[in-house]
C-alpha positions in Angstrom: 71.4 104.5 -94.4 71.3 103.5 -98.0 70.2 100.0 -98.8 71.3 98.0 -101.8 69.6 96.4 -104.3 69.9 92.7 -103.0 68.3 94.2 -99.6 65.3 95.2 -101.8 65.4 91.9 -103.9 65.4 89.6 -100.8 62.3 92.1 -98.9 60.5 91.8 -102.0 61.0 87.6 -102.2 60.4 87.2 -98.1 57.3 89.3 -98.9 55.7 86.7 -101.4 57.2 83.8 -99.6 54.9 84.9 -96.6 52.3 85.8 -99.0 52.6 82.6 -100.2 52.5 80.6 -97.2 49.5 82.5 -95.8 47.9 81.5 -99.0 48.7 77.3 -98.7 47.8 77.4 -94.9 44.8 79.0 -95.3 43.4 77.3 -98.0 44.6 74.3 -96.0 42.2 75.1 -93.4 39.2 76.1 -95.4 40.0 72.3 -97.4 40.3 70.6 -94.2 36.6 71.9 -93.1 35.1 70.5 -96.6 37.2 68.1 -96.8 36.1 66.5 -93.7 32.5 67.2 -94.0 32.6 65.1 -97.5 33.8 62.6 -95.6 31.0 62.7 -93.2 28.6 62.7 -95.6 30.1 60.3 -97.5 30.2 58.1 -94.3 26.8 58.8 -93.2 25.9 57.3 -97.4 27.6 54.1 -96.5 26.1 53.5 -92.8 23.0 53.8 -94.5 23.3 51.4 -97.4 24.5 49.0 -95.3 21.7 49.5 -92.4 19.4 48.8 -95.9 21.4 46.2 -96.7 21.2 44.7 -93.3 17.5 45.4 -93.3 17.0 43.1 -96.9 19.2 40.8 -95.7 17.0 39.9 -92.4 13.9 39.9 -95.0 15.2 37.8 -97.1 16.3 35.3 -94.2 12.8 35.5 -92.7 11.2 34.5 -96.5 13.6 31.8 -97.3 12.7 30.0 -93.0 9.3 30.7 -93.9 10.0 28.7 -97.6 11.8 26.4 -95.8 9.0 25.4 -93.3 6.5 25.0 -96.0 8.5 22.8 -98.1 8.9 20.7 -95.6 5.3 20.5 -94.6 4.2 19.8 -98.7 6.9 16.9 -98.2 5.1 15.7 -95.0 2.2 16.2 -96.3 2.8 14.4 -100.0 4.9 11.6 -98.1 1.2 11.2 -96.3 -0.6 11.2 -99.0 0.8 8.7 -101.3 1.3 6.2 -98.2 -2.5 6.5 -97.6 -2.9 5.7 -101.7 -0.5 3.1 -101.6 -2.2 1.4 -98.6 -5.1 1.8 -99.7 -5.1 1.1 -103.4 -2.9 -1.5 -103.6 -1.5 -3.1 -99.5 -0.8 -6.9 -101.4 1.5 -5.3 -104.3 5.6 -5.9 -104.3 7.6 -4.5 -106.8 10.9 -5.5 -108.3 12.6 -1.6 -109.6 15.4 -2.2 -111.9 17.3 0.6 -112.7 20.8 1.6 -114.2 21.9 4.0 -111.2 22.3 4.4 -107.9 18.8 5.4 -106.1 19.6 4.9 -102.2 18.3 8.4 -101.5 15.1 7.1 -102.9 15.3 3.9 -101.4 14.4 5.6 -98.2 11.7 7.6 -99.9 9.9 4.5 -101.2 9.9 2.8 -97.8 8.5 5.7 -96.1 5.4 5.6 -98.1 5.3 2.0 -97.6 5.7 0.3 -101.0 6.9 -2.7 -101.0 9.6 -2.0 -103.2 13.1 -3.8 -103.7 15.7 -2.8 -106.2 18.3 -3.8 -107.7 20.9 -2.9 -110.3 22.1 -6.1 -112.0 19.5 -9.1 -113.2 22.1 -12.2 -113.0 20.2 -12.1 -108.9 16.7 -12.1 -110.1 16.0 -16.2 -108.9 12.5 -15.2 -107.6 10.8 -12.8 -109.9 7.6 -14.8 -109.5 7.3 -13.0 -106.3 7.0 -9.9 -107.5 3.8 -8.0 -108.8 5.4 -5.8 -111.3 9.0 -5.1 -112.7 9.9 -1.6 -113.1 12.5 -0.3 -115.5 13.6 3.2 -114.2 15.7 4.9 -116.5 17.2 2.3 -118.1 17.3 2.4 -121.7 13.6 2.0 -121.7 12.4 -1.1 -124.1 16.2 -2.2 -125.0 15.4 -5.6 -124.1 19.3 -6.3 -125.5 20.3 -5.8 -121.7 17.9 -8.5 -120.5 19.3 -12.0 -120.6 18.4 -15.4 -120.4 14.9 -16.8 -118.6 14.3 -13.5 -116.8 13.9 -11.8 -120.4 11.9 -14.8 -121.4 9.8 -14.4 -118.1 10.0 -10.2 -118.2 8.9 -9.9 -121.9 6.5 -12.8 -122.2 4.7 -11.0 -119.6 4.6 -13.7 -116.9 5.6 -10.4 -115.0 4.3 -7.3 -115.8 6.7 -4.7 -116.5 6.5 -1.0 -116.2 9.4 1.0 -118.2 9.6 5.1 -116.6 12.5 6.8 -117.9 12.4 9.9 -115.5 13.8 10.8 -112.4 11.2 12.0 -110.4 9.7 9.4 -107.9 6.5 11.1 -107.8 5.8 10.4 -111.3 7.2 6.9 -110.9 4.7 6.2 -107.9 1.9 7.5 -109.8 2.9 5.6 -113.3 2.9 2.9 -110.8 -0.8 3.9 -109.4 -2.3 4.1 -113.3 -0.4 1.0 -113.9 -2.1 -1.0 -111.0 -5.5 0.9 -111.6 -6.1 -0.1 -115.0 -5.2 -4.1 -114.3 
């Protein structure tokens, strides 16, 4: 039995084909083995950033409650303070607060510490400014007394009513210009 030569040439081809294959399914299988455990250890990387992650983020919670809580015991405690100033230093004192904005939030501030405080944002309704211990002008345009009309700029800047211009927003700087204010009369 002779073969021929396209016998030989198609052994010879089925003979690297299988070579071949035996080579892409065993790599296949050594690759699947790293493959995986990169995966794993990759894995195992991100469960532990996130447990650190989870672990900074409870920290962090447990600062900013703790923050929290003492915040609002310095604004019980400062809200106690200045009422037992303002009680005690000056109990007789009302104030007239004129101001350009809108100060509602600190409306309720100003009656917690017990000031006797009323404010208003337009002077045409200033009939009984004799009543009043002091004007305040917060944040208005400070000494432009352009803004001022009639008698109540006669009676405001004449001084028949004293007047205290503050031209910040804080109301604990307005309480204490307040407190110098009625100290040194």
């Amino acid at each position: 039995m002779v073969f021929g030569f396209k016998y030989h040439i198609f052994t010879i081809t089925a003979i690297f084909a299988a070579l071949g294959i035996g080579i892409l399914i065993g790599t296949s299988l050594i690759g699947d083995d790293m493959f995986i455990q990169e995966q794993e250890r990759l894995i195992n990387n991100i469960k532990n950033n996130i447990q650190q992650i989870n672990e900074e983020n409870i920290n962090l919670k447990s600062n900013i409650d703790d923050l929290k809580e003492e915040l609002n015991y310095r604004k019980e405690m400062e809200k106690k303070i200045l009422s037992m100033l303002i009680n005690e230093q000056f109990p007789e004192s009302k104030y007239l607060l004129y101001t350009d904005h809108e100060f509602v939030e600190y409306e309720k501030k100003i009656k917690e510490i017990g000031l006797d405080l009323k404010i208003i944002e337009d002077f045409e309704i200033l009939e009984e400014i004799e009543k009043y211990s002091k004007l305040i002008m917060w944040e208005t345009d400070g000494n432009d007394k352009s803004e001022v009309k009639g008698d109540i700029k006669e009676k405001i800047f004449s001084k028949e009513i004293d007047t205290i211009f503050y031209d910040k927003p804080d109301l604990i700087g307005l309480i204490i210009t307040i407190m110098e204010s009625e100290i040194n009369d």
